[in-house]
C-alpha positions in Angstrom: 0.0 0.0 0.0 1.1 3.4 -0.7 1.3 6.3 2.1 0.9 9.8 0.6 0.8 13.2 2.0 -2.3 15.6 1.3 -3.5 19.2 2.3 -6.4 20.8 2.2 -8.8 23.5 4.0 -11.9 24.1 5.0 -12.8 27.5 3.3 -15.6 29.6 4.5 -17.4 32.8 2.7 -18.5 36.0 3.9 -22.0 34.3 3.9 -20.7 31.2 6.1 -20.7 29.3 3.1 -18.4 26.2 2.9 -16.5 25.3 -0.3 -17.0 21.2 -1.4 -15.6 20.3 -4.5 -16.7 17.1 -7.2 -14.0 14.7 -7.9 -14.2 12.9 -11.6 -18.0 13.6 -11.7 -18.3 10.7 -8.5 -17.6 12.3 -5.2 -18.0 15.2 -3.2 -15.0 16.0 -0.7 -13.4 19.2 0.5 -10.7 20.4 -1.2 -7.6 19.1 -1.1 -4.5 16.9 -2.7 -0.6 15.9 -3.3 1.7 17.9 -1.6 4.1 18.4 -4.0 8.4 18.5 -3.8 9.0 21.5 -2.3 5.7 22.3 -0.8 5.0 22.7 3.1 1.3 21.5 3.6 0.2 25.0 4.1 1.7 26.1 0.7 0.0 22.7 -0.5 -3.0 23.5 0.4 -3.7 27.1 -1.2 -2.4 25.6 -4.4 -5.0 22.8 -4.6 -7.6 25.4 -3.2 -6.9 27.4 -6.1 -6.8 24.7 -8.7 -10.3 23.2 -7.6 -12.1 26.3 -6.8 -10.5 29.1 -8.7 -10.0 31.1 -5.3 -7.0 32.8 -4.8 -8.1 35.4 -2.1 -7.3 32.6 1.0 -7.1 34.1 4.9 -5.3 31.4 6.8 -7.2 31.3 10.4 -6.0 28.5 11.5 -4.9 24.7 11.3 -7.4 22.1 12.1 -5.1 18.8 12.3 -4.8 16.0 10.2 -6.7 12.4 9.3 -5.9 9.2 7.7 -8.0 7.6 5.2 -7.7 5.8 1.4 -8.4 7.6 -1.4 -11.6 7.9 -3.3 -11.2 5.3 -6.0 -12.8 6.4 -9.6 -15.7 4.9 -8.8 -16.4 7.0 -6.1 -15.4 3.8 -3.2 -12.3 3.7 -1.4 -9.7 2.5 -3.0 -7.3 0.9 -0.5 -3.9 1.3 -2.4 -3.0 4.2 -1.0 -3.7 5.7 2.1 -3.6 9.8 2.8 -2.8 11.5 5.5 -4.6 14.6 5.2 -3.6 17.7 6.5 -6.2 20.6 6.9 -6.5 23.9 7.4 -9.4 26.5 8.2 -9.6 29.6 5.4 -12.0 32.5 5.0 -12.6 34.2 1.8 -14.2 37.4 0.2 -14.9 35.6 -3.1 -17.6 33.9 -4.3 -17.2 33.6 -8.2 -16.0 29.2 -8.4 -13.6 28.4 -11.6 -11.8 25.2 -10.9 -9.2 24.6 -13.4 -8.4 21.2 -12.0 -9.9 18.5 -14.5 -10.6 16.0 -12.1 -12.4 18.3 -10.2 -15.4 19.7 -12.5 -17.5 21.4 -9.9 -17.1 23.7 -6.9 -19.9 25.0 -4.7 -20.8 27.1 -1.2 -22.7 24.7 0.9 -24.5 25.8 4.0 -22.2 24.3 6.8 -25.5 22.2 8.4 -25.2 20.2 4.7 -21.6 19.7 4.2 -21.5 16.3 5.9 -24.4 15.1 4.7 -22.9 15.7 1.3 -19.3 14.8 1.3 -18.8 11.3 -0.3 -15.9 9.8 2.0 -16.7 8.4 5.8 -13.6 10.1 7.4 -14.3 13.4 5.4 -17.8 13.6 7.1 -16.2 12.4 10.8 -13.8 15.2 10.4 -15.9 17.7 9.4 -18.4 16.9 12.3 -15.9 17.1 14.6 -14.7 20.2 13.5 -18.4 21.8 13.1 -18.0 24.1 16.8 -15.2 25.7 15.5 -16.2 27.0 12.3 
């Protein structure tokens, strides 16, 4: 099995929106990915912010740990190849406009923060989200 390191962030509007992206037309998650050479997982985690969402207007609050799970096969499972250890971040922004430029990730959208568990696609990503809910 392959172990790979991830960042990511949970990004809030000025309307307390939260950002969830669409992976490969199969999944919702929120968004994150590869940290690459030379990255730190902060860097990391803007850059794949920006490449699913279009945002570029982040402000870092603060960091909201990390999780284990497998990645989200194709299909929309888990595919147990690899297993990511995700580190995540909280963000706010002042935009609103969504251009992902990532083509594995087709779709952004602002999802009121009482519906963001119900619709993210991966176990862990709903048991971290809910246990990060009283801080957001």
């Amino acid at each position: 099995m392959k172990k790979t390191e991830s960042a990511g962030g949970v990004v809030k509007n000025k309307e307390g929106k939260i950002l969830v992206v669409n992976q490969r037309g199969t999944s919702w998650s929120l968004p994150k990915g590869h940290i690459e050479q030379g990255e730190d997982a902060l860097q990391a985690s803007r850059r794949e912010i920006q490449e699913e969402s279009g945002i570029t207007d982040l402000t870092f609050i603060k960091e909201l740990g990390t999780y284990d799970r497998f990645k989200i096969g194709k299909d929309g499972g888990e595919d147990t190849s690899e297993l990511k250890t995700l580190h995540m971040f909280l963000y706010t922004t002042n935009e609103n406009n969504l251009k992902p430029t990532d083509p594995d990730n087709p779709e952004a959208r602002w999802v009121e923060v009482e519906e963001v568990a119900q619709l993210l696609t991966h176990p862990k990503d709903k048991e971290f989200f809910l246990k990060i809910l009283s801080i957001l």
